[in-house]
mmCIF file of the N, C-alpha and C atoms, coordinates in Angstrom:
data_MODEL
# 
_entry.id   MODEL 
# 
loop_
_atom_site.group_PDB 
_atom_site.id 
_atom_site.type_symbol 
_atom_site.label_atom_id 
_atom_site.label_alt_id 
_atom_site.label_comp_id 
_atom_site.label_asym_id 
_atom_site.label_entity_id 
_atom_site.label_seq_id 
_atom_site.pdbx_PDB_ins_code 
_atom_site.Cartn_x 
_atom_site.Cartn_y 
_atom_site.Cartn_z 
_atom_site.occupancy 
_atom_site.B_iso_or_equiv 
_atom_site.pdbx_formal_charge 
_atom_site.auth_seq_id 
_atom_site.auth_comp_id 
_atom_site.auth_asym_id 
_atom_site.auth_atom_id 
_atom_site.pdbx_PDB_model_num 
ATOM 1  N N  . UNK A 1 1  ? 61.389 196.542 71.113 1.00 0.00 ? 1  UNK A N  1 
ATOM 2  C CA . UNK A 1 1  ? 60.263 195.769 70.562 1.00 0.00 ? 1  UNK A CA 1 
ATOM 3  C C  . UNK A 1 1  ? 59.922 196.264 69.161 1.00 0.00 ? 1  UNK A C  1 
ATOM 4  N N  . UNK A 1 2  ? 60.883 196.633 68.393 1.00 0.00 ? 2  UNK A N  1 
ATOM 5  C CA . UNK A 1 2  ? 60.767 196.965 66.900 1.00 0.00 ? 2  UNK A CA 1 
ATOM 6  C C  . UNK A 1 2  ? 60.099 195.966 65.867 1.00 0.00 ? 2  UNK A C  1 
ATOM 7  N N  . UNK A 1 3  ? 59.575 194.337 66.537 1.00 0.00 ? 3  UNK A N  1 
ATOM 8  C CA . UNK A 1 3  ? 59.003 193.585 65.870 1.00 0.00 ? 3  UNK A CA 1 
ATOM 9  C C  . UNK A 1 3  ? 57.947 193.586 65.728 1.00 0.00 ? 3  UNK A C  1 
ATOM 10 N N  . UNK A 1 4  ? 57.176 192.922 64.449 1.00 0.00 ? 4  UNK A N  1 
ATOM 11 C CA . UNK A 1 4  ? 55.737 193.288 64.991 1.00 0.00 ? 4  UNK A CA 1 
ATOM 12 C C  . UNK A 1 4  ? 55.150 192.137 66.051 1.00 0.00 ? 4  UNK A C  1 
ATOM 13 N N  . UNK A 1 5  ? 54.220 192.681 66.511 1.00 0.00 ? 5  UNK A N  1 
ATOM 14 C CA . UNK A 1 5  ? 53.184 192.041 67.726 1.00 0.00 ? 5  UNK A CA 1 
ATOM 15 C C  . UNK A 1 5  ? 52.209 191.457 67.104 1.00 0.00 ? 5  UNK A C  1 
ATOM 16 N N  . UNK A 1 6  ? 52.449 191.298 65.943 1.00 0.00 ? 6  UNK A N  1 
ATOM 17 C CA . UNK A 1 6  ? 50.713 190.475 64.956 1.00 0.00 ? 6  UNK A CA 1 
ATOM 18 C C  . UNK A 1 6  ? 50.731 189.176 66.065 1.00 0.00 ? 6  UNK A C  1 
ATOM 19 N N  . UNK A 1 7  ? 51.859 188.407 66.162 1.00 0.00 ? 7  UNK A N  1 
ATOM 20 C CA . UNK A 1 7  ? 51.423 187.055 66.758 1.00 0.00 ? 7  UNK A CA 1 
ATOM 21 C C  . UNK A 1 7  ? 51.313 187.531 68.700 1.00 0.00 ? 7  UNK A C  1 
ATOM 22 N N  . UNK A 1 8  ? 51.339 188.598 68.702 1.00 0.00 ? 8  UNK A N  1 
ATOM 23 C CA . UNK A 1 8  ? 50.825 189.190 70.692 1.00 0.00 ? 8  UNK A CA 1 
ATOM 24 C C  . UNK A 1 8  ? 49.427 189.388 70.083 1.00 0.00 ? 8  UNK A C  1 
ATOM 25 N N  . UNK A 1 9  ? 49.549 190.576 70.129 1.00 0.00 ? 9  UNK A N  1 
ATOM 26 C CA . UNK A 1 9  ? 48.011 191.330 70.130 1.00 0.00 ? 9  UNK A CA 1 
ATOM 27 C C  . UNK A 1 9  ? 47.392 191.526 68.587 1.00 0.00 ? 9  UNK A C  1 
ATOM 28 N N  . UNK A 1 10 ? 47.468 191.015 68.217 1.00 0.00 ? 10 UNK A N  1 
ATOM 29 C CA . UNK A 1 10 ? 46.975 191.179 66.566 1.00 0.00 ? 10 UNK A CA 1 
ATOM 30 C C  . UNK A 1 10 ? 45.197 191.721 66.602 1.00 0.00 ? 10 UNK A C  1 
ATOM 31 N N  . UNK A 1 11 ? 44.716 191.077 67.662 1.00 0.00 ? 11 UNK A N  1 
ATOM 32 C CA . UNK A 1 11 ? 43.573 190.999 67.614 1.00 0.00 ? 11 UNK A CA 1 
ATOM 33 C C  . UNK A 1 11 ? 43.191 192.815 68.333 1.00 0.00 ? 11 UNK A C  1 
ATOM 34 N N  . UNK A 1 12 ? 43.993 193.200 68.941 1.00 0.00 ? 12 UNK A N  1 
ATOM 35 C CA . UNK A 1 12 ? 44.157 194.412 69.255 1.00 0.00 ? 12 UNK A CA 1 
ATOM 36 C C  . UNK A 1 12 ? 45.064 195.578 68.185 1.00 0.00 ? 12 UNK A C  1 
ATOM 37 N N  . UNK A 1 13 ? 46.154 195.047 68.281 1.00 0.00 ? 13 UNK A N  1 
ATOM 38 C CA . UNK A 1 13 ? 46.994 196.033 67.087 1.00 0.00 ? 13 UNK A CA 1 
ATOM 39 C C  . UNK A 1 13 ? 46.829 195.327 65.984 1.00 0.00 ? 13 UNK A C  1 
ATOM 40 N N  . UNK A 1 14 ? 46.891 195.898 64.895 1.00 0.00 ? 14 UNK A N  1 
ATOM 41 C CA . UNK A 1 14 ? 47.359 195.236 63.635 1.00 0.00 ? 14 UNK A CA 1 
ATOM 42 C C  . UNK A 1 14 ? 49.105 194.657 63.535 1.00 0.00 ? 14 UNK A C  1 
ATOM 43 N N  . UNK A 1 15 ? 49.770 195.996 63.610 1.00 0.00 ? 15 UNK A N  1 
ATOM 44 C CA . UNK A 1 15 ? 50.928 195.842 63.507 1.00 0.00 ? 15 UNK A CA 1 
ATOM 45 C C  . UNK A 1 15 ? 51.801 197.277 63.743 1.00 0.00 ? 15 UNK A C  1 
ATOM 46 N N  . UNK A 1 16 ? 51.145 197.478 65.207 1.00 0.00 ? 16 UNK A N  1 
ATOM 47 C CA . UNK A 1 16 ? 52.192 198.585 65.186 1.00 0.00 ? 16 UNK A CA 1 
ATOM 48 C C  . UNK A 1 16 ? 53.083 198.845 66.402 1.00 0.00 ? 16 UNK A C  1 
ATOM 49 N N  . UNK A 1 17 ? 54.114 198.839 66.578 1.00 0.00 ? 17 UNK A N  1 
ATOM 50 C CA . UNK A 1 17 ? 55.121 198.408 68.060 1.00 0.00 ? 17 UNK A CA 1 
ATOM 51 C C  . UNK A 1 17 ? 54.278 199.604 68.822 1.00 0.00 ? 17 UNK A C  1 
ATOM 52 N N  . UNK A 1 18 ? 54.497 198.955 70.678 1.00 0.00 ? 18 UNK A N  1 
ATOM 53 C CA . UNK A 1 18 ? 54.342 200.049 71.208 1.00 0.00 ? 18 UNK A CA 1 
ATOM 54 C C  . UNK A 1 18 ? 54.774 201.327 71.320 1.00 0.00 ? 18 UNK A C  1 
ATOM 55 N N  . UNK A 1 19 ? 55.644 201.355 70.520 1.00 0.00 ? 19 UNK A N  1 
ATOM 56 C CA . UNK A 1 19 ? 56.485 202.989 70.601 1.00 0.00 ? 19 UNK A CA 1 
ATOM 57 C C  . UNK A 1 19 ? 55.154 204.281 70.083 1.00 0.00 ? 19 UNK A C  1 
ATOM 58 N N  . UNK A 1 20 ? 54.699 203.265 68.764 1.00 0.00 ? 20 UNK A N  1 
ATOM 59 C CA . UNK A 1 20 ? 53.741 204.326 68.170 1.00 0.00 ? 20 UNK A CA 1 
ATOM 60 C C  . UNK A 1 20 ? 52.716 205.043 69.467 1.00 0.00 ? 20 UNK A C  1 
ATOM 61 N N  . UNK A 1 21 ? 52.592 203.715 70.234 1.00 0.00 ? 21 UNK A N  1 
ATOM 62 C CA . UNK A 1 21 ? 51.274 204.689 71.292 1.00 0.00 ? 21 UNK A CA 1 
ATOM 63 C C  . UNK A 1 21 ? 51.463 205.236 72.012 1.00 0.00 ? 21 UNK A C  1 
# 
């Protein structure tokens, strides 16, 4: 999932894959 998630959770992440968390 190296893409960003702006269009998943944007409203939660900005833009950072789950790896970071």
């Amino acid at each position: 999932m190296l893409q960003p998630i702006s269009h998943h959770h944007d409203h939660k992440f900005p833009r950072v894959p789950l790896t970071s968390q």
